[in-house]
C-alpha positions as a Markdown table, in Angstrom:
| # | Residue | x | y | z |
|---|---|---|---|---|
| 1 | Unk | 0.0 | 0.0 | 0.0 |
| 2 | Unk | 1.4 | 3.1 | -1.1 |
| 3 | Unk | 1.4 | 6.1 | 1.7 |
| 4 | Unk | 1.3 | 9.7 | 1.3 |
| 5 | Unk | 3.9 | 12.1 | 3.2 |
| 6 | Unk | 3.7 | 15.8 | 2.7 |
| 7 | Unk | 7.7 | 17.5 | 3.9 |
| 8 | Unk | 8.9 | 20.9 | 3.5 |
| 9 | Unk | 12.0 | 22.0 | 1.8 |
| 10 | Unk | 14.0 | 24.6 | 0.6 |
| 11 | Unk | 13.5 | 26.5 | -2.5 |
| 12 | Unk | 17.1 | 25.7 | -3.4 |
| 13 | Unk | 16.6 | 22.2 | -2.8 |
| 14 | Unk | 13.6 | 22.0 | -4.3 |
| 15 | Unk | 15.4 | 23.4 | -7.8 |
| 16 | Unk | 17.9 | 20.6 | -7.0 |
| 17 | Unk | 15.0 | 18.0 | -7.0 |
| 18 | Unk | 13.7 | 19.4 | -9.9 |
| 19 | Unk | 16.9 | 19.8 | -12.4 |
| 20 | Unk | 17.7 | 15.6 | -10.8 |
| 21 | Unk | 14.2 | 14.6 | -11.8 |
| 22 | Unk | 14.3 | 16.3 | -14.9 |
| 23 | Unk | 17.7 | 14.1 | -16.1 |
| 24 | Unk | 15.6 | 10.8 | -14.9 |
| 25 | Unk | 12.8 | 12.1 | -17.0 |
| 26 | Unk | 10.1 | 11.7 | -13.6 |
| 27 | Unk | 7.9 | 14.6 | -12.6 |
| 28 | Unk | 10.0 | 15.8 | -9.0 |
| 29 | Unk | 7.5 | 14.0 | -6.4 |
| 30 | Unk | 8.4 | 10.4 | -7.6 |
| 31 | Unk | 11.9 | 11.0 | -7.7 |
| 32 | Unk | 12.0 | 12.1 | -4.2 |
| 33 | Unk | 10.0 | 9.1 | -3.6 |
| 34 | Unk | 12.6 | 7.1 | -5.6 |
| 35 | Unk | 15.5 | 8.3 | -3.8 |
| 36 | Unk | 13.7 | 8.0 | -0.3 |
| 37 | Unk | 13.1 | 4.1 | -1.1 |
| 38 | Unk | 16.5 | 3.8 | -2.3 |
| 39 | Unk | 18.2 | 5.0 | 0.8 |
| 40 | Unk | 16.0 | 3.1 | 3.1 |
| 41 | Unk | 16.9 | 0.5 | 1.2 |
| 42 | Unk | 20.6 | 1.0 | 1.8 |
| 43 | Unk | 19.9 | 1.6 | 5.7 |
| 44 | Unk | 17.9 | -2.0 | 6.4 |
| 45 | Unk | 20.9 | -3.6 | 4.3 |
| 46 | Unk | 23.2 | -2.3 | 6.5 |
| 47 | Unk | 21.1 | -3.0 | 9.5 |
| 48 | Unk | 21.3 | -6.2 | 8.5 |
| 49 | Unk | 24.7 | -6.7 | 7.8 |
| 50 | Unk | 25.7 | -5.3 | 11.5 |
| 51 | Unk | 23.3 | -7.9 | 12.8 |
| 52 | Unk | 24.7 | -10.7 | 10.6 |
| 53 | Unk | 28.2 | -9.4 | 11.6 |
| 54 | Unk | 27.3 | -9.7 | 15.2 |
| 55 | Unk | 25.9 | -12.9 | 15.5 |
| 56 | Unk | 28.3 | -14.6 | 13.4 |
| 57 | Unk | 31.6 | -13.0 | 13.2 |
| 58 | Unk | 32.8 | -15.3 | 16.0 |
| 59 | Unk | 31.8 | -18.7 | 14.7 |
| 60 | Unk | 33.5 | -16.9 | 11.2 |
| 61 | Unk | 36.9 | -16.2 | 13.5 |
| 62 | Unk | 37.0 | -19.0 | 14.8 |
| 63 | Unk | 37.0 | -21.4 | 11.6 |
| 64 | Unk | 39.1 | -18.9 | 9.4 |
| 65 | Unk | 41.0 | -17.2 | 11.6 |
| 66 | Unk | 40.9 | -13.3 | 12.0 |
| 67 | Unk | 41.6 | -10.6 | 9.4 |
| 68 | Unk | 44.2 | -10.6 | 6.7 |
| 69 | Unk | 47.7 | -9.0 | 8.0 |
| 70 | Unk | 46.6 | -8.3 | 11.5 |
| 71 | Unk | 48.8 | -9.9 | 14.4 |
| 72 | Unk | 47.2 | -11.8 | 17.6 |
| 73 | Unk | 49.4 | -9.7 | 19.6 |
| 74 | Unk | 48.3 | -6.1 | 18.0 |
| 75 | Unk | 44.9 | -5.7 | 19.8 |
């Protein structure tokens, strides 16, 4: 279901959306819209690579050792 947000901007931002939408050939609103999804996007993929880092970066140490050129002594 698609949701509607209403978010105020600067003029000069707004001409910024407006010259990037025009290149992508999109009227302003779905670019914005585009570039919001994207970054989300981006955030829950690393949210989700910390977690898988955190639950398995042990197990991952432990079978292949720790990383490349670091010494068990430098920590």
């Amino acid at each position: 279901m698609a949701r509607e947000i209403r978010i105020e901007i600067s003029d000069e931002a707004y001409e910024q959306l407006k010259r990037a939408a025009a290149e992508k050939h999109v009227p302003a609103e779905a670019y914005a819209g585009q570039v919001l999804d994207a970054d989300l996007a981006r955030a829950r993929f690393y949210e989700g690579a910390r977690l898988f880092i955190a639950e398995h970066a042990e197990g991952f140490a432990e079978r292949f050792g720790g990383p490349a050129g670091r010494s068990a002594d430098a920590a």
